[in-house]
N, C-alpha and C positions, 0 to 999 in steps of 0.2 A: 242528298245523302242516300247511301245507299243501303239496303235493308239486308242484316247479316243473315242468311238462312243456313248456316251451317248445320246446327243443331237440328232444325227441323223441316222436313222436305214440302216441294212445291206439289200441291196439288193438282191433277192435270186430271180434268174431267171430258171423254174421249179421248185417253191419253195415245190410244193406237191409232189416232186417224190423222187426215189431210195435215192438219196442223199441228196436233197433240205429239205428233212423235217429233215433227220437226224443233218444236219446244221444248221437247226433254233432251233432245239430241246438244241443243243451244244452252240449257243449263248443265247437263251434267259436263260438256267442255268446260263450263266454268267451274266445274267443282262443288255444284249445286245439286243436291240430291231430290231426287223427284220421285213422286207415288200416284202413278195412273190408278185413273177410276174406271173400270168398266163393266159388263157382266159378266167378264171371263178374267177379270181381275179378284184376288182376294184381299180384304173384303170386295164381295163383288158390291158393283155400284147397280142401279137402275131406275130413269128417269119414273118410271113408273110404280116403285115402290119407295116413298118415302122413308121408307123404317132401314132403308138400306143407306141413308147420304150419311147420319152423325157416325157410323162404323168409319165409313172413309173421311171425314172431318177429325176425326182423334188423330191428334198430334205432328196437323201441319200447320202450316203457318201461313202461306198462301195459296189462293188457288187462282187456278185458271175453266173457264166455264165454257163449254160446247155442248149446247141441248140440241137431244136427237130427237125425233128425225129434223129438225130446222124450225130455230127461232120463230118461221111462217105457220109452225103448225098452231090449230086452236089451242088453249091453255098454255102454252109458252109461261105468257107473261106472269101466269098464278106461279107455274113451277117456279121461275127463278125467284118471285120474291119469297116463294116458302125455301126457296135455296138457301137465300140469303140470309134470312132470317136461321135458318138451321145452322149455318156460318158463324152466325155472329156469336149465336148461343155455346158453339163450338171453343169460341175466343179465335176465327180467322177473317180477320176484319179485311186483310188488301183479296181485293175480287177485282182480276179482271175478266167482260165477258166479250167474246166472240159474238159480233150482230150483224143482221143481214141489210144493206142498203134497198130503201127505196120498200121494206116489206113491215107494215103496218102491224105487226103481229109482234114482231123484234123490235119497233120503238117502242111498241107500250110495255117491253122485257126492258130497255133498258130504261124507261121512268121508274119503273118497279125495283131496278137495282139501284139508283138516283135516289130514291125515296127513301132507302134503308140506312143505318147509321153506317156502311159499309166504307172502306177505304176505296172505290171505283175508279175502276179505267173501262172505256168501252171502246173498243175494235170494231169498227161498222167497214166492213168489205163488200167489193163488188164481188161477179163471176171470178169464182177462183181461174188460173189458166188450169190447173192438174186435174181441173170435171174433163178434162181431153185425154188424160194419160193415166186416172186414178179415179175411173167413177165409172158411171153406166156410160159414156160416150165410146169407149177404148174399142170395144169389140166392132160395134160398126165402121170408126177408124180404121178397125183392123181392115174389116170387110171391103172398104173402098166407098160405102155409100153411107152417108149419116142423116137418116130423116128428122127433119122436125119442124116444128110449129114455129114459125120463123121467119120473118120476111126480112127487108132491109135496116132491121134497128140495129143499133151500134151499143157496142158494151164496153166496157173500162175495165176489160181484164185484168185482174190484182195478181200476182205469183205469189204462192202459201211461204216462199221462202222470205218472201219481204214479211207477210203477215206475222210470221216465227217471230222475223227480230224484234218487231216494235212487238211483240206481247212478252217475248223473253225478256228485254227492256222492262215495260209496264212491272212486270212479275219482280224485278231484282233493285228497282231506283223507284223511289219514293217522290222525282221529278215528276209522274205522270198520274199522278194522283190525281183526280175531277177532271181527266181527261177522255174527249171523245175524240178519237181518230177517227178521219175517214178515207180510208186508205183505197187508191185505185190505179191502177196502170199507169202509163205516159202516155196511151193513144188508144184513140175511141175505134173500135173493129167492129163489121158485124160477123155473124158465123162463118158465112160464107168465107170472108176474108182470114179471119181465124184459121178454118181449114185449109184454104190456099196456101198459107203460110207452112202449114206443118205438111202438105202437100210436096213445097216445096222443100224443106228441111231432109226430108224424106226421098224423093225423089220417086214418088210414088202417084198417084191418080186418085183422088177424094173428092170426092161429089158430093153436093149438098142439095139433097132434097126435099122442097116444104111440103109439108104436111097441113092434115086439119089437125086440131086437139083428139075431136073423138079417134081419130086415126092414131095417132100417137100415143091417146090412153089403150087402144088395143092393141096396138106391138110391145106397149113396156109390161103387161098382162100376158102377150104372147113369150115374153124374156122371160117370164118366172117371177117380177118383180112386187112384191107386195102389192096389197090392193091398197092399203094408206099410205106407201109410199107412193105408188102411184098416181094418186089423189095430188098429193103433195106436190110431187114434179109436174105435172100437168097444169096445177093452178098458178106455180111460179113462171111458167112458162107463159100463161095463158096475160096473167097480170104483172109483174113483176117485170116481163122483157118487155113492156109497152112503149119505151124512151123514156121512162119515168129518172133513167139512170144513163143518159147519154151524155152525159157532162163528166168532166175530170175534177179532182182536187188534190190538193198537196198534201194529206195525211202523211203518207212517207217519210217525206221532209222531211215535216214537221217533228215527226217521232224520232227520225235517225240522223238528221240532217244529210241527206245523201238522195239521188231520186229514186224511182223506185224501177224493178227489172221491165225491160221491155219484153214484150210477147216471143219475140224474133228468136230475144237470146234462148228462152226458154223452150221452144220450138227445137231448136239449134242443140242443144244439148238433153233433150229429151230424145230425138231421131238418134243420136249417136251414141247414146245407152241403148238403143233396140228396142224401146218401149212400143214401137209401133211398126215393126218390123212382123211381118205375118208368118206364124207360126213354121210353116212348111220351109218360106224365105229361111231360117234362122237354119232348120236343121240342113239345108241345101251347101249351107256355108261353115257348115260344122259348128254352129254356135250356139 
């Protein structure tokens, strides 16, 4: 059965990022009105001031959850269950939350959202593909050379557009209620090969160079980029890409009945929007 939210709109916590826009973009097609959470949202939201969640809890009816900086970070698990519990007290019982694969910090978020009387679904994703076209990778993309901490492990690249549907799904049909997806690629890639791909999509020259960690935590410092974020990228990298998560499964599927997008495609039509077309390249060709 499917759950009528006409009356009252979907909650979307990071509603401007990788997957929160693609999910608003998925409901409001459907006629489903949606109210991003953020801190440049009004009410603004922020994971860090709890006195700020029941403002953005009046008068939805479901949400969708994306805690920043990432489910890996310490306290996670405390946030979401006082998330959840804030939810409940709110009256919005269907929670689905966004969890990271293989990262120990986001299972114990999602026993904590498990535990609660909440209506749950849990989204457990690999490497999104859009960390290539929509994160700190792009710029060195741009550049031709991309370093990192990185040898030959293999990752199950998920595309955010597959992750959209099955939580747009989750958010609108009450079929995925007590469900944990675990959504990932068609085919195990490592970096290297990743960037070969959009190398070639591109028609451009992308080199992948490994790195130490301490190396890597001093160019994302040399980039401008927080010192917690930092912290953060460095430890998913250091632990997280160990092969912990070299294996596939059928999450997708299961959620859409359909498989889920291939890297290739994704490559393929991210090169031919210009997303990684180098600044100078674009204006050479009037674009």
């Amino acid at each position: 059965m499917t759950i009528n939210t006409e009356e009252k709109p979907v909650l979307l916590v990071g509603g401007y990022g990788k997957t929160g826009r693609r999910v608003a973009q998925r409901l409001q097609a459907r006629g489903v009105p949606v109210q991003a959470a953020s801190r440049s949202a009004a009410p603004a939201f922020d994971w860090e001031d709890s006195a700020t969640w029941a403002p953005a809890l009046q008068g939805v009816r479901t949400a969708y959850i994306t805690y920043y900086p990432d489910l890996a970070a310490p306290g996670a698990a405390d946030a979401i269950a006082a998330f959840a519990a804030a939810a409940l007290d709110a009256g919005v019982h269907r929670l689905v939350l966004l969890s990271g694969r293989g990262e120990p910090e986001a299972q114990r978020a999602e026993e904590a959202l498990q535990a609660s009387r909440a209506d749950w679904t849990i989204v457990r994703c690999a490497w999104f593909n859009q960390n290539f076209s929509e994160s700190f990778l792009l710029d060195p993309i741009l550049a031709g050379v991309v370093a990192l901490p990185v040898g030959g492990v293999r990752e199950p690249f998920v595309d955010a557009e597959d992750i959209a549907d099955v939580v747009a799904a989750a958010l609108t049909d009450d079929r995925h209620v007590g469900k944990l997806y675990e959504l990932t690629g068609p085919r195990l890639l490592t970096f290297g090969e990743a960037l070969a791909e959009i190398a070639a999509a591109t028609g451009r020259k992308i080199r992948l160079e490994q790195i130490s960690a301490g190396e890597f935590s001093n160019l994302l410092v040399a980039e401008g980029v927080p010192d917690s974020l930092v912290r953060l990228i460095v430890m998913l990298f250091a632990e997280v890409l160990d092969g912990r998560n070299e294996s596939l499964t059928g999450g997708v599927f299961e959620a859409l009945g359909r498989p889920p997008r291939d890297f290739a495609d994704y490559a393929k039509e991210t090169a031919e929007a210009g997303t990684w077309t180098p600044r100078r390249a674009r204006r050479a060709v009037g674009a």
